[in-house]
C-alpha positions as CSV (number, residue, x, y, z in Angstrom):
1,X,69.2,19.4,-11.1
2,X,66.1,19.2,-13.1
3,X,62.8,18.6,-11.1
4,X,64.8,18.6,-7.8
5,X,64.2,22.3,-6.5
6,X,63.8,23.2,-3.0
7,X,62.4,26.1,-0.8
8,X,65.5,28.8,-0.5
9,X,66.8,27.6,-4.2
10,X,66.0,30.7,-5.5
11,X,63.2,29.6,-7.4
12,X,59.8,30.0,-7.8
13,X,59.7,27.6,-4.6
14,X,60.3,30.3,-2.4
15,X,57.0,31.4,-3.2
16,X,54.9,29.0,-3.4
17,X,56.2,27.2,-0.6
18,X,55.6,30.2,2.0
19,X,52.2,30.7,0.6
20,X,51.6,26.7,1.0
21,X,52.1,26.9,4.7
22,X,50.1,30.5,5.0
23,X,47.3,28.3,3.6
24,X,47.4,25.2,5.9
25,X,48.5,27.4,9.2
26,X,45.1,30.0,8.9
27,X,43.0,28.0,7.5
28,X,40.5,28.8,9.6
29,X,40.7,32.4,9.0
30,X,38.1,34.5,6.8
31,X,38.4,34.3,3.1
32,X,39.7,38.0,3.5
33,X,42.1,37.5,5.7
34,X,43.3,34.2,4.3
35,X,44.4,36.3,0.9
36,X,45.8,39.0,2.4
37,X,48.3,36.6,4.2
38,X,48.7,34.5,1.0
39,X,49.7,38.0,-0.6
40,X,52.3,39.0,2.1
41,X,53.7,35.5,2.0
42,X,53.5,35.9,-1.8
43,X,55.4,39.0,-1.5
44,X,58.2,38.1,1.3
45,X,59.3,34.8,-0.8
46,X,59.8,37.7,-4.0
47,X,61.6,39.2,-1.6
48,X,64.2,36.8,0.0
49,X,65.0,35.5,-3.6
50,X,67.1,38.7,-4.2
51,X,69.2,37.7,-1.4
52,X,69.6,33.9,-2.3
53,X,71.9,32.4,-4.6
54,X,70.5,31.0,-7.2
55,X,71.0,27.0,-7.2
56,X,68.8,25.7,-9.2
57,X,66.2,26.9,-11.9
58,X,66.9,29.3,-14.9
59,X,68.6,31.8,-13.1
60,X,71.3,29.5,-11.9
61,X,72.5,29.2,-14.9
62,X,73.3,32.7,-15.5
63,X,75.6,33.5,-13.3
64,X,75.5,35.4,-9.6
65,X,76.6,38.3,-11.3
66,X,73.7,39.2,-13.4
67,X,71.1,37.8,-10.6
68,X,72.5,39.8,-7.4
69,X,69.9,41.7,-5.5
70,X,67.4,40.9,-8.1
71,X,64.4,38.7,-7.5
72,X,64.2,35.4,-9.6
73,X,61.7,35.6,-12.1
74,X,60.5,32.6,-11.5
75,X,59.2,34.1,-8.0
76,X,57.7,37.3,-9.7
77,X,55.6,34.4,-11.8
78,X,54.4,32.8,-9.4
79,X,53.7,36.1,-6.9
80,X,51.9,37.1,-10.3
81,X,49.3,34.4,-10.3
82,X,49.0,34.1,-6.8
83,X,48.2,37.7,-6.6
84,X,45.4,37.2,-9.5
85,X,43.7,34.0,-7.5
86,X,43.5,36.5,-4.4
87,X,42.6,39.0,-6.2
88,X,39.4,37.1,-7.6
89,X,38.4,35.2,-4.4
90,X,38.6,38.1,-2.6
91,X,36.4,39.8,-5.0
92,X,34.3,36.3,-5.4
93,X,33.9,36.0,-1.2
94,X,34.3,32.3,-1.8
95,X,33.5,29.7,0.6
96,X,37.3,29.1,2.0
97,X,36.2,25.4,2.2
98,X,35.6,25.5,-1.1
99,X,39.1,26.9,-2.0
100,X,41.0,24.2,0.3
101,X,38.7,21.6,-1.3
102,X,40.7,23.0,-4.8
103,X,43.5,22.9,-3.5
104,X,43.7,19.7,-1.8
């Protein structure tokens, strides 16, 4: 299953994915605003991992025992630095064209 995660895999994917789309659907939207819905996104893919089963990634190997109602850790990781880029642009007011132009 290496390499061949998707979005509601219980994986970090469920984070980045959500934020992904916040990205490309408000990009138009102030720098402010734009991180504040990166965060929420950030936060609601944490969030449905604790309800998934894992299928793929570390924590499917485990077991559903040791991983119900806990959020993948994978996900917190990748909340983490989400949360620290936001954190810094926000406080940086960057040019949001300059952020999609990193990101693309």
């Amino acid at each position: 299953y290496y390499g061949k995660a998707k979005e509601d895999d219980c994986t970090m994917l469920d984070v980045l994915c959500p934020v992904l789309r916040a990205l490309q659907l408000n990009a138009a939207t102030d720098i402010s605003s734009l991180t504040a819905i990166c965060l929420q996104a950030a936060d609601t893919g944490v969030l449905k991992t604790s309800k998934l089963v894992p299928r793929a990634g570390r924590a499917a190997y485990i077991g559903t025992e040791r991983t119900d109602e806990n959020a993948d850790p994978g996900a917190v990781a990748a909340a983490t630095w989400i949360k620290a880029v936001c954190r810094v642009l926000y406080q940086m007011k960057l040019d949001k064209n300059a952020l999609l132009k990193t990101f693309s």
